[in-house]
RODO-2510 file (C-alpha; in nm, 4 decimals, decimal comma):
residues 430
     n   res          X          Y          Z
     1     x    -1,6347     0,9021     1,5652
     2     x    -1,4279     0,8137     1,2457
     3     x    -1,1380     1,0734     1,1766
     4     x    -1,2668     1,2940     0,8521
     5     x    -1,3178     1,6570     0,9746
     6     x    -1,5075     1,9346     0,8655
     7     x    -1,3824     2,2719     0,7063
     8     x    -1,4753     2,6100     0,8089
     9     x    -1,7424     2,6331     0,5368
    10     x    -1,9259     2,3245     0,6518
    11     x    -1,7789     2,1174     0,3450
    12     x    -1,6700     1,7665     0,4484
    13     x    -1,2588     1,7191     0,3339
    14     x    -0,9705     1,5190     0,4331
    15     x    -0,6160     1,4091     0,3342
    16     x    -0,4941     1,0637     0,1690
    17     x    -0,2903     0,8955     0,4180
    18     x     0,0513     1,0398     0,2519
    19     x    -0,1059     1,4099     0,3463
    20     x    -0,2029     1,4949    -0,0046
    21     x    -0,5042     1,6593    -0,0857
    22     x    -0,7316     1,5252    -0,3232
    23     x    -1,0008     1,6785    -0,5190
    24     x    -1,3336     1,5039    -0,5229
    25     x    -1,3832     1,2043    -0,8584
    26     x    -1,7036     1,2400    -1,0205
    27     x    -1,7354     0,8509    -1,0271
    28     x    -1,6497     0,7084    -0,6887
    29     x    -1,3152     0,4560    -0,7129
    30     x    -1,1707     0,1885    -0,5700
    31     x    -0,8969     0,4175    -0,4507
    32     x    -1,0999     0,6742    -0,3063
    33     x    -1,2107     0,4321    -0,0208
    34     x    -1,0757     0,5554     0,3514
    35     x    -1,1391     0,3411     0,6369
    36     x    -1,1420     0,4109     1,0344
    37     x    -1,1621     0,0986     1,3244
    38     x    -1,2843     0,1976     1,6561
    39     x    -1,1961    -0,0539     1,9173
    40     x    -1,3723    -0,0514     2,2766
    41     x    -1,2069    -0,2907     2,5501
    42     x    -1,1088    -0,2673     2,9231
    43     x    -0,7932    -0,2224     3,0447
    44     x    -0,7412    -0,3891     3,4196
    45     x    -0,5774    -0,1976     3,7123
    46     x    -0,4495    -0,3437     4,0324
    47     x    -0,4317    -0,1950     4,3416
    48     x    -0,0880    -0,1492     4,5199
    49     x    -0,0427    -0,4374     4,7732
    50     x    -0,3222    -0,6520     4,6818
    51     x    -0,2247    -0,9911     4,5072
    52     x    -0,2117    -1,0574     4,0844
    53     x    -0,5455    -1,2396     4,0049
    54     x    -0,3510    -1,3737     3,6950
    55     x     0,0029    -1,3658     3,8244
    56     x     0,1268    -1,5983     3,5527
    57     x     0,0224    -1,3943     3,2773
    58     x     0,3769    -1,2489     3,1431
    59     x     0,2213    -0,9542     3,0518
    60     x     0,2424    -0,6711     3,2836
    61     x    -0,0714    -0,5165     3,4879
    62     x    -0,0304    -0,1112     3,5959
    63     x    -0,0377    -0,0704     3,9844
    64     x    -0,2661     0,1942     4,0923
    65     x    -0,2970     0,3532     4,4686
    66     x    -0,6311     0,2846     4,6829
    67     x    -0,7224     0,6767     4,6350
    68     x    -0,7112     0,6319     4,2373
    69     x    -0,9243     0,3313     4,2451
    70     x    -1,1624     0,5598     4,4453
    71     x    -1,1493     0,8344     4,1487
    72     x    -1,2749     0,7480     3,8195
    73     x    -1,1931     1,0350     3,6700
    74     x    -0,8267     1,0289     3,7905
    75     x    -0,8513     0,6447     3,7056
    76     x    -0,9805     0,7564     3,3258
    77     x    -0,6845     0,9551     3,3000
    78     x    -0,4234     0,7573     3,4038
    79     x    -0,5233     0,4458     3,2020
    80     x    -0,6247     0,6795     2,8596
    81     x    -0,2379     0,8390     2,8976
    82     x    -0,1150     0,4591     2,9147
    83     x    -0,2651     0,3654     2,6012
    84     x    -0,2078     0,6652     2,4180
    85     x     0,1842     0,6346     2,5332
    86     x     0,1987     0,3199     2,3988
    87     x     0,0440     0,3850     2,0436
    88     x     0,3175     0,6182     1,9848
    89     x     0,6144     0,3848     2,1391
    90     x     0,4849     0,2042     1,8488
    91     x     0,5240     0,4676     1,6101
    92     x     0,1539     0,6905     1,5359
    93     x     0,0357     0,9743     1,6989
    94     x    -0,1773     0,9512     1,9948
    95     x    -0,3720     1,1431     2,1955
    96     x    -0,6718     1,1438     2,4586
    97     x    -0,9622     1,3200     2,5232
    98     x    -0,9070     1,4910     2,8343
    99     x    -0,5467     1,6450     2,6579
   100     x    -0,7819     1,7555     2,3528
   101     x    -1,0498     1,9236     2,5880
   102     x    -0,7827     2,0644     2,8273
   103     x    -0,6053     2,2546     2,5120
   104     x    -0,9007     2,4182     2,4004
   105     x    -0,9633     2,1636     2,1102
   106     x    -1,2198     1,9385     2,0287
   107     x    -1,1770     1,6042     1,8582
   108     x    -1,2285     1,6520     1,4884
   109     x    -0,9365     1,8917     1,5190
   110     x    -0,7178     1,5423     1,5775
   111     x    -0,9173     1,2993     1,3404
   112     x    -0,7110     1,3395     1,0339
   113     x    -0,3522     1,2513     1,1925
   114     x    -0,4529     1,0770     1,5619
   115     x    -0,5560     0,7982     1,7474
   116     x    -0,7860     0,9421     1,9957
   117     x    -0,7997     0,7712     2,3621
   118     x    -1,1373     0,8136     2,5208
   119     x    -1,3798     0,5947     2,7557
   120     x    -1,6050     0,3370     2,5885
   121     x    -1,9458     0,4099     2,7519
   122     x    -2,0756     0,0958     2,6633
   123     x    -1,7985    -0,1306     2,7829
   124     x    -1,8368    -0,2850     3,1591
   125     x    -1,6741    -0,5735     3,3299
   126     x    -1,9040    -0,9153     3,2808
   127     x    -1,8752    -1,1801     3,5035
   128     x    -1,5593    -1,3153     3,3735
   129     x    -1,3774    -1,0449     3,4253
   130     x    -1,5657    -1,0006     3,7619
   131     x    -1,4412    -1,3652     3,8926
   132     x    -1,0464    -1,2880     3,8490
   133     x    -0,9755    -1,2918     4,2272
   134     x    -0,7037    -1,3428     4,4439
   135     x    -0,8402    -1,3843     4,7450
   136     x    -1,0631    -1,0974     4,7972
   137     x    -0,8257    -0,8852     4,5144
   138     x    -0,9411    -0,8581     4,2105
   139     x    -0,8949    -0,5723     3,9308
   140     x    -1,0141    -0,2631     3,8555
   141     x    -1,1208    -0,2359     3,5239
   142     x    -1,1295     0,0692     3,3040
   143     x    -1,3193     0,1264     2,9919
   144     x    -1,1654     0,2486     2,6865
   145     x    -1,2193     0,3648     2,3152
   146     x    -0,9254     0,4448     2,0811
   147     x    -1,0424     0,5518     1,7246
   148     x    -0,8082     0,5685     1,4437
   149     x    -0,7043     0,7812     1,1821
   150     x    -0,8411     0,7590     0,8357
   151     x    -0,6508     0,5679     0,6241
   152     x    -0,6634     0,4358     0,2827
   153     x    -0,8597     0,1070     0,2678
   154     x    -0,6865    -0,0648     0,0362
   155     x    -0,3362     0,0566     0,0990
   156     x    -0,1092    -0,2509     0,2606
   157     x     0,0501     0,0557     0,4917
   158     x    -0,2829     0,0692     0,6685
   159     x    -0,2773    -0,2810     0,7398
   160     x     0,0582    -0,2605     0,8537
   161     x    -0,0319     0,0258     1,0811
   162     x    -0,3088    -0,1291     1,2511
   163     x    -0,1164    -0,4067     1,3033
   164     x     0,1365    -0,2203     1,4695
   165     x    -0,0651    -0,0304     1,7255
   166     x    -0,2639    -0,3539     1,8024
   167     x     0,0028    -0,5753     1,8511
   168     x     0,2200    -0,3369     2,1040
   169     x    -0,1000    -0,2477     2,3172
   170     x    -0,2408    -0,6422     2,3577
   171     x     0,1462    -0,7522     2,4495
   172     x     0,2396    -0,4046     2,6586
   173     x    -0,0910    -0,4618     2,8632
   174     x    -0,3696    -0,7398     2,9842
   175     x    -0,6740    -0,6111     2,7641
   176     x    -0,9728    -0,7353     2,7462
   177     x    -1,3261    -0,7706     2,5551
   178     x    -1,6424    -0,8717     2,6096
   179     x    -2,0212    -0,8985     2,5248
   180     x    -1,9998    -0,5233     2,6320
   181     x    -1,7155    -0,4067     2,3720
   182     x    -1,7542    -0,3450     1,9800
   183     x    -1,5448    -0,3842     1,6828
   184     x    -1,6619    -0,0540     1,4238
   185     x    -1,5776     0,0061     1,0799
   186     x    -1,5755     0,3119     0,9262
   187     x    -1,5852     0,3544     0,5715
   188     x    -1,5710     0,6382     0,3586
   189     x    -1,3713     0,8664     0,0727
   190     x    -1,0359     0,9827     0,1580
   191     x    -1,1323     1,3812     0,0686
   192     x    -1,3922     1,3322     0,3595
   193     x    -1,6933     1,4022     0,0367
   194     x    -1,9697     1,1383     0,0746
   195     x    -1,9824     0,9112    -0,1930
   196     x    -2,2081     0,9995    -0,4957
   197     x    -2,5626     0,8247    -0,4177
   198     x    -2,5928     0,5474    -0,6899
   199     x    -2,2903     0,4030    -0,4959
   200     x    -2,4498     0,4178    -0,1348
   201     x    -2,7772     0,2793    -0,3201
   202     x    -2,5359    -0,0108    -0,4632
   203     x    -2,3735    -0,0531    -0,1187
   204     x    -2,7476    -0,0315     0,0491
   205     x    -2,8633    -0,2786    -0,1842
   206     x    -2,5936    -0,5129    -0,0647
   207     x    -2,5900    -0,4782     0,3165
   208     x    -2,9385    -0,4907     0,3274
   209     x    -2,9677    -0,8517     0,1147
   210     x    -2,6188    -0,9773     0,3115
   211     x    -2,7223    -0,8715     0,7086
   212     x    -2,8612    -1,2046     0,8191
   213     x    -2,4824    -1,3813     0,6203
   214     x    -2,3301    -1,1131     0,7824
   215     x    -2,4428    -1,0892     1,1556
   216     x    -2,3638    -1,5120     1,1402
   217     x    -2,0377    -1,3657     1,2670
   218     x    -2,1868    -1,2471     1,6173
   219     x    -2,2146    -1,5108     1,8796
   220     x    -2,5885    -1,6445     1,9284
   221     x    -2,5005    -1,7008     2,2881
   222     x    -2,4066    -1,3878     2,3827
   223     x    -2,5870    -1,1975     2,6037
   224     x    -2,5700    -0,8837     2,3300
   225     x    -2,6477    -1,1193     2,0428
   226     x    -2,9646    -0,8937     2,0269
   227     x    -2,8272    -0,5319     2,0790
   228     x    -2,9155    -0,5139     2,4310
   229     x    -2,5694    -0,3119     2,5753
   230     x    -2,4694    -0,1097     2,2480
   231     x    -2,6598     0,0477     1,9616
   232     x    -2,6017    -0,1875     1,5776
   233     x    -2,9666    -0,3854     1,5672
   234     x    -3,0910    -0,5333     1,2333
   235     x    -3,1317    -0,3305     0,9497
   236     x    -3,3920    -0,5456     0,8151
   237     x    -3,5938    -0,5357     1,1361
   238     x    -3,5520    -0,1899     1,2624
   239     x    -3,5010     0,0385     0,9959
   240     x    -3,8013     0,2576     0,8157
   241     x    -3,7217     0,0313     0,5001
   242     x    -3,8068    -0,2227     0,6668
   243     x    -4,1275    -0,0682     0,8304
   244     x    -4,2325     0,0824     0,4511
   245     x    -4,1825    -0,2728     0,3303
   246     x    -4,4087    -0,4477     0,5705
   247     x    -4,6413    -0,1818     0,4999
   248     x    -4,5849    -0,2022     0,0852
   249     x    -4,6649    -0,5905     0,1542
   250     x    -5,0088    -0,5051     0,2366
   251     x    -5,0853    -0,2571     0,0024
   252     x    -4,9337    -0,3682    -0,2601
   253     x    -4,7299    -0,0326    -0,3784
   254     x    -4,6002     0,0442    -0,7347
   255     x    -4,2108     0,0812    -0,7391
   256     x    -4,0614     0,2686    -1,0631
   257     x    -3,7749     0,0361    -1,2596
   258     x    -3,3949     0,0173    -1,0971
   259     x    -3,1866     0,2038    -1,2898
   260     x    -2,8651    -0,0005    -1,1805
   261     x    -2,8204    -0,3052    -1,4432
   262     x    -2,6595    -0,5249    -1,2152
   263     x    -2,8963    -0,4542    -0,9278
   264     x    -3,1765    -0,5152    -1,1748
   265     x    -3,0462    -0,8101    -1,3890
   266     x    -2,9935    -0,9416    -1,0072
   267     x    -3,3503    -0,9223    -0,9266
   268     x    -3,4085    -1,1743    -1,1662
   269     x    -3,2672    -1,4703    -1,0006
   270     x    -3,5542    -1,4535    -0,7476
   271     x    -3,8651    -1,6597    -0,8071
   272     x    -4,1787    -1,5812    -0,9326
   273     x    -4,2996    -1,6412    -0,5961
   274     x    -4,0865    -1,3313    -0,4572
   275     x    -4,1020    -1,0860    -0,7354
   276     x    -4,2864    -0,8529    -0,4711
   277     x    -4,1570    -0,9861    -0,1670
   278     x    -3,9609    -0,8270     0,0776
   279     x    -3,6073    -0,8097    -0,1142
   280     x    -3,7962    -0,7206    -0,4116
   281     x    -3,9553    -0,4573    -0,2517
   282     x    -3,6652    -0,3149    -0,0309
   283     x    -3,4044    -0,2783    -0,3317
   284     x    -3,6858    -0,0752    -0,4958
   285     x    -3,7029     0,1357    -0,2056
   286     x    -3,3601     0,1579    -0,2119
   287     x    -3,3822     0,3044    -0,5385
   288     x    -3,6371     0,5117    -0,5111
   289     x    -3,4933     0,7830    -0,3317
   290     x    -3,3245     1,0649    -0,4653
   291     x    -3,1234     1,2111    -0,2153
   292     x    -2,8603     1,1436     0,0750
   293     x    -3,0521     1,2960     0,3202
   294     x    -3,3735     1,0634     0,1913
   295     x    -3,1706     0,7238     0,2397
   296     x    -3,0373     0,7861     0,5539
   297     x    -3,3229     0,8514     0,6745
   298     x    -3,4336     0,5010     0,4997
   299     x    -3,1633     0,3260     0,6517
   300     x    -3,2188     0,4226     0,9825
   301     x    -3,4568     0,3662     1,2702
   302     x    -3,7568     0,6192     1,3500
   303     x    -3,6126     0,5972     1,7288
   304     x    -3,3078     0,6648     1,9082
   305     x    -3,2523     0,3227     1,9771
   306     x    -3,2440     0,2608     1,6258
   307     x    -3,0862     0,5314     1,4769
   308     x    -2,7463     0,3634     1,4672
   309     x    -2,7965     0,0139     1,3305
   310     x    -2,5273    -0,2276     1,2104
   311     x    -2,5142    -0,0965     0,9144
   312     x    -2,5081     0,2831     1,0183
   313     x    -2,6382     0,5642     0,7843
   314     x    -2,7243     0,8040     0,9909
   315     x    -2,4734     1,0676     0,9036
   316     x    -2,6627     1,0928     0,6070
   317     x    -2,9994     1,1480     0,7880
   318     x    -2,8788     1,3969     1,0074
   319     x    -3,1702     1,3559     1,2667
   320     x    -2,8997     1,4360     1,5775
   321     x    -2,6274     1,6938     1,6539
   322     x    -2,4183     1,3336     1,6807
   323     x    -2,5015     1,2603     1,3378
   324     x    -2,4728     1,6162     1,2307
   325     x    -2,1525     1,6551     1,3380
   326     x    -2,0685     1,3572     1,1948
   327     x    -1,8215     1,2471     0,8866
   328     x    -2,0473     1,1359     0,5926
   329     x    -1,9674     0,7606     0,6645
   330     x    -2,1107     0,4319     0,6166
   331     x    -2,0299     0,2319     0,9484
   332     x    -2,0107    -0,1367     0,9919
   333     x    -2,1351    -0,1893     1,3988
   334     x    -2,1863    -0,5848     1,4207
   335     x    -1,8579    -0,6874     1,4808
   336     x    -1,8204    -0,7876     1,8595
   337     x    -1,5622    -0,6798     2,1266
   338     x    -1,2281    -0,8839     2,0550
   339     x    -0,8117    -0,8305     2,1202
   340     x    -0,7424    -1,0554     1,8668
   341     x    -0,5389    -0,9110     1,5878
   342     x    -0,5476    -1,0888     1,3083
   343     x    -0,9604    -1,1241     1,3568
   344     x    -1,0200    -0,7186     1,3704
   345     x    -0,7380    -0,6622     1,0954
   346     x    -0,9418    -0,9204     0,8781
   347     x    -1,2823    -0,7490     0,9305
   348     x    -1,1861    -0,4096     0,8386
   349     x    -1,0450    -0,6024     0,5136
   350     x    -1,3950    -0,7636     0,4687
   351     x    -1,5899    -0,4564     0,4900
   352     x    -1,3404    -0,2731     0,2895
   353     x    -1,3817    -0,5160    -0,0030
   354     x    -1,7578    -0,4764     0,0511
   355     x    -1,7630    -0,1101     0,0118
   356     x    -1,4579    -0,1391    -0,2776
   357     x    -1,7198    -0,3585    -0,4788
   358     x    -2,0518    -0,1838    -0,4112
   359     x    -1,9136     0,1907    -0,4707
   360     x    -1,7283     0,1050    -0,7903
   361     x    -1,9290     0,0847    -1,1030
   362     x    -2,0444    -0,2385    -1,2667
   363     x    -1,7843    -0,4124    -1,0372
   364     x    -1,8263    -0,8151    -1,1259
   365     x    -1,8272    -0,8687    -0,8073
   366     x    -2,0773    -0,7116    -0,6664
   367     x    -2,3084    -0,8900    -0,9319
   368     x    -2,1927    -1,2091    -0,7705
   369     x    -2,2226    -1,1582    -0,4695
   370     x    -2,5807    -0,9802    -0,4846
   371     x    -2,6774    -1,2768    -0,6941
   372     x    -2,6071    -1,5346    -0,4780
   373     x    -2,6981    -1,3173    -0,1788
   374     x    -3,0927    -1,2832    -0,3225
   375     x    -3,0816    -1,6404    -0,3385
   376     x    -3,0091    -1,6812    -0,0020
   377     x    -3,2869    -1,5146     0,0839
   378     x    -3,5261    -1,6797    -0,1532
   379     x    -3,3970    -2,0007     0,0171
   380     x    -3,4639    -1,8058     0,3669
   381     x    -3,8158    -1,7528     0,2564
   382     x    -3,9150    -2,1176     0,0975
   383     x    -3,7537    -2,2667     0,4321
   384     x    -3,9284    -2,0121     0,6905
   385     x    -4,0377    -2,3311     0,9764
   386     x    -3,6430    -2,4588     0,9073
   387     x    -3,5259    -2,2824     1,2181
   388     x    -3,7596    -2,4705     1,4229
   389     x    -3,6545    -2,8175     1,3132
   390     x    -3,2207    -2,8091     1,2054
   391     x    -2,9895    -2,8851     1,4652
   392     x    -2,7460    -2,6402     1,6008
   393     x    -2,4934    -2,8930     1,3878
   394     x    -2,6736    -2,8281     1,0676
   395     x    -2,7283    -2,4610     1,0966
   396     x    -2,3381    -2,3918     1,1995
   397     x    -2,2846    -2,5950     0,9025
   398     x    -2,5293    -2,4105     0,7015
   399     x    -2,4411    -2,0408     0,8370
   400     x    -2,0559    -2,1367     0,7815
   401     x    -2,1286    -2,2340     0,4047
   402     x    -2,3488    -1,9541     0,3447
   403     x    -2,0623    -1,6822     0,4806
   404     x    -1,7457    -1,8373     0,2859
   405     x    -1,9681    -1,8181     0,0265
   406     x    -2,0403    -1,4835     0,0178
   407     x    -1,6594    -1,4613     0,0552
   408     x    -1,5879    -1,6307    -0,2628
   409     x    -1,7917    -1,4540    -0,4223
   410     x    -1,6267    -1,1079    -0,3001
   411     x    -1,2837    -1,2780    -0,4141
   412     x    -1,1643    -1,2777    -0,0793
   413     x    -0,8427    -1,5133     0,0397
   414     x    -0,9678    -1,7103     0,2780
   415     x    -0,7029    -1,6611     0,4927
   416     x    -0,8803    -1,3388     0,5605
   417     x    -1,2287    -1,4908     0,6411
   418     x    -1,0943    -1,8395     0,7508
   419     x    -1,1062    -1,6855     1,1528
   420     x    -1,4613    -1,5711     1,1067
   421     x    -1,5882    -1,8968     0,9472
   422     x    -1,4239    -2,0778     1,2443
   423     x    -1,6057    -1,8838     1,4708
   424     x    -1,9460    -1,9447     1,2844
   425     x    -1,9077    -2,3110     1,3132
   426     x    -1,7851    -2,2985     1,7050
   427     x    -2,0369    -2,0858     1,8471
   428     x    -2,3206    -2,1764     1,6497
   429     x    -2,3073    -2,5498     1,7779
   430     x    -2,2819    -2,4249     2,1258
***
């Protein structure tokens, strides 16, 4: 989980990246804003005496004994040490979770100043990674996590130190991802208090009219387009908001006004046609509730498969000792596995900037961007049988358009998004 831990009296606190204290704002701030990345990839092994299956890659590949490759937990071990090793050659602290468990600790003990090293029980070697033989040789792969420390979102340092860690383990070793690996954002306040509801309602608001712009980033060939190996389906398919907005369709249920201005004057924009339709309807929800507890229960799914959507809330539902023991986070979950720097370094700045302009008020941008967002889906709604008819040209077009929009809107450089709307346009026409 994302590195905010929890005092002695249950209160949720934390440090600023500098290790100074803060004291909790009464109006949530730009500055306030701590993120966490959790990368899962797999680290390949080869056994002594068998050949290289990719003997011109310059990078070099660990040799491991027969008898290791027989014991996964000595495997585990060996390959979590490497990694940790090699985030502090490059300067952090590291450690893994078989040092934390053998001193007595547990892991929210390390969240404030470590990366932790632990196995990614999701990630498995696909195919690909399956056909790198040499001759009968091929690699054993290991599955990792590393989690970072909080840091502050919109500090260049954290960039930097990101940077750092990522570039000295994809050049010191052959990693790899895959449709079984994850890219997840935490996002949260630096003194580990949740943010102040009105600004989880704004940021609700936003993720839940921006998913299907979003998720344009995740490949629609991928065999876990559709959540099948990890947990981070739809929001507006799985949640309860989206089950108590089917349901408000039929009966036709009476919502009180939005007290947010912007997320009002927004609703405007949509047509007559879709004044109680479902974005209508689901912003009201939104802000209907008046607790924490109530909208992360909202945001969530009624099962476990669905507790943990893309768009995670459920450390504010608290339905699980996982989410119970949880930092009071919202998590971004859509991203999929990748080694490439500059793409998860850009991410975290995307969702950063998300959360920067939902959780501070009457931020122009968010107006913008939940705007043109609403008429997205207004356009997603007159243009329902499209899917069935545009070309995998037009919609990678279309999808591409539709997420540097968004972007613009957010006042992000494109050279931050540039990668992602690259990626839109490539795999979509496949």
């Amino acid at each position: 989980m994302a590195p905010f831990f929890i005092d002695s009296d249950g209160d949720y606190c934390g440090n600023v990246i500098s290790g100074t204290k803060k004291s909790a704002a009464v109006v949530d701030r730009a500055e306030d804003i701590a993120a966490a990345v959790e990368l899962k990839f797999l680290l390949p092994f080869r056994i002594d005496g068998s050949a290289d299956p990719q003997a011109d890659d310059p990078r070099p590949v660990q040799v491991i004994g027969s008898w290791m490759a027989e014991d996964e937990i000595a495997c585990q071990k060996y390959a979590f040490k490497l990694v940790a090793d090699t985030i502090k050659e490059a300067g952090s602290k590291a450690t893994t979770i078989h040092e934390i468990t053998t001193a007595g600790y547990t892991e929210n003990n390390f969240w404030e100043s470590h990366w932790i090293v632990k196995k990614a029980n999701s990630a498995e070697p696909g195919p690909k990674e399956k056909r790198q033989l040499a001759g009968d040789a091929q690699y054993v792969w290991v599955p990792v996590e590393i989690s970072s420390p909080k840091m502050a979102a919109m500090d260049l340092r954290t960039r930097q130190h990101i940077r750092r860690v990522l570039q000295a383990l994809t050049e010191r070793h052959r990693l790899a991802a895959n449709y079984t690996c994850e890219v997840h954002v935490h996002l949260g306040r630096l003194d580990g208090r949740p943010f102040e509801l009105p600004a989880l309602q704004r940021l609700a608001s936003l993720l839940w009219s921006a998913e299907p712009t979003l998720r344009s980033i995740r490949d629609p060939n991928s065999p876990n387009y559709r959540n099948i190996y990890t947990w981070g389906s739809e929001l507006r398919e799985f949640s309860r908001l989206s089950e108590s907005v089917s349901r408000d369709r039929q009966q036709n249920a009476c919502h009180p006004e939005i007290q947010d201005r912007q997320v009002r004057d927004a609703l405007r924009v949509l047509p007559l046609s879709e004044k109680q339709g479902k974005d209508w309807k689901a912003l009201h929800e939104i802000w209907r509730v008046t607790s924490l507890h109530q909208l992360g229960l909202l945001l969530s799914g009624p099962t476990k498969q669905y507790r943990r959507l893309g768009f995670n809330f459920s450390a504010f539902g608290l339905e699980d000792e996982r989410a119970k023991r949880s930092p009071r986070t919202v998590e971004f979950r859509m991203m999929e596995g990748t080694v490439e720097t500059d793409l998860i370094l850009n991410w975290v700045s995307i969702c950063a900037s998300i959360a920067e302009a939902a959780v501070v008020p009457y931020d122009s941008r968010f107006d913008a961007a939940l705007r043109y967002l609403l008429s997205l889906r207004a356009a997603d709604m007159r243009n329902r049988k499209r899917d069935s008819s545009e070309s995998k040209a037009s919609k990678a077009s279309r999808l591409g358009r539709e997420f540097s929009g968004l972007m613009d809107q957010l006042k992000i450089q494109r050279a931050v998004y540039q990668g992602f709307e690259e990626k839109i346009a490539r795999e979509w026409r496949q």
